[in-house]
N, C-alpha and C positions, 0 to 999 in steps of 0.2 A: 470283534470288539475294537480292535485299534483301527479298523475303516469306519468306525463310527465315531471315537474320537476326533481322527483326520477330519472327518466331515462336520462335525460340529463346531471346531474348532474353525475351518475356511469360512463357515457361514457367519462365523462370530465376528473375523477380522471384517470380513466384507461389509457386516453391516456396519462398521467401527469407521471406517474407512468413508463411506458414503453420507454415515451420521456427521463425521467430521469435515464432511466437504459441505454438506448440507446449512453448518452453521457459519463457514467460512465465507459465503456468498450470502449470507444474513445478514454477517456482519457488516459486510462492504454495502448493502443495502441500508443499515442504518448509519454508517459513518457516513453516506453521501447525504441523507437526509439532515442530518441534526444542523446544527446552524454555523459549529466551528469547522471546518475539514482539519485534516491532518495531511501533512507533505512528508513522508519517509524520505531519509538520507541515510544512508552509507557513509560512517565517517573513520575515525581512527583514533588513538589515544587521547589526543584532544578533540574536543569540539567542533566541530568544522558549520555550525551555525553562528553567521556573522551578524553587524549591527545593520547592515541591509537586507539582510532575511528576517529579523525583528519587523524592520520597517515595510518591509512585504508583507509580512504577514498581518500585518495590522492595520496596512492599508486593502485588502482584499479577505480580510477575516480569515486570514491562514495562519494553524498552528504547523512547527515543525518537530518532525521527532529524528532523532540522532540514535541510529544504532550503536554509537560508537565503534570498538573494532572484532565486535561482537558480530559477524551477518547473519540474519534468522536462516531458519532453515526452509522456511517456504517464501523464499524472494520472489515469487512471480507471483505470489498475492499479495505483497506491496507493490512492487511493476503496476498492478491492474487496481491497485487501491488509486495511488496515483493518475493512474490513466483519469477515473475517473473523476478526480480533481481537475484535471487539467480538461478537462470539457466542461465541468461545470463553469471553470473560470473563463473560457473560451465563450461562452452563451451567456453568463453574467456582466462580463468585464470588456469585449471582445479579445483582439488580438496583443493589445499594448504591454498588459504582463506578461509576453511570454518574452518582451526585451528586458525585463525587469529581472525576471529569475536567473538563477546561477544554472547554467547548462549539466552543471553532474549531477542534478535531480536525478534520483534513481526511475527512471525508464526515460524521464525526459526527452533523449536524444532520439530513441523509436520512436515517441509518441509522434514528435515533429516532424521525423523524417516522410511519416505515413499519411 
């Protein structure tokens, strides 16, 4: 009886776990598409979006979001949110925004380096 629990129980997370990966690359599939992006930052008890990330972002139709000092727990599906951003602007805009943004964009400095 309790190797049947166990086993219901592993089959339950796993699909839990898959379901929830499932809709996490949904999402990032509809955030690329809609018409505003979104730029994740990494910030701290203040704000760390400045009046040149306003004027970035309005000039290339980017909104920014400020974790504060809060970090999510799955940073590498911002990392890859971003990524994505940053090629769409790359194939929109070409190369000129990326003199424009502020370097501690969260994944930023990998996207570049690669």
């Amino acid at each position: 009886m309790k190797t049947i629990k166990i086993i219901l129980f592993l089959l339950f997370v796993i699909n839990c776990s898959y379901s929830q990966e499932k809709k996490q690359n949904d999402t990032i599939k509809i955030e690329i598409n809609s018409n505003t992006k979104t730029i994740y930052l990494l910030g701290g008890i203040a704000s760390v979006i400045t009046k040149e990330d306003l004027a970035f972002g309005k000039k290339y139709n980017i909104q920014f979001h400020d974790f504060g000092c809060v970090a999510p727990t799955n940073f590498k599906e911002y990392e890859e949110k971003n990524v994505w951003v940053f090629e769409f602007l790359n194939k929109t805009f070409g190369k000129q925004w990326q003199k424009e943004i502020k370097p501690s964009v969260l994944g930023f400095d990998k996207w570049k380096k690669k």
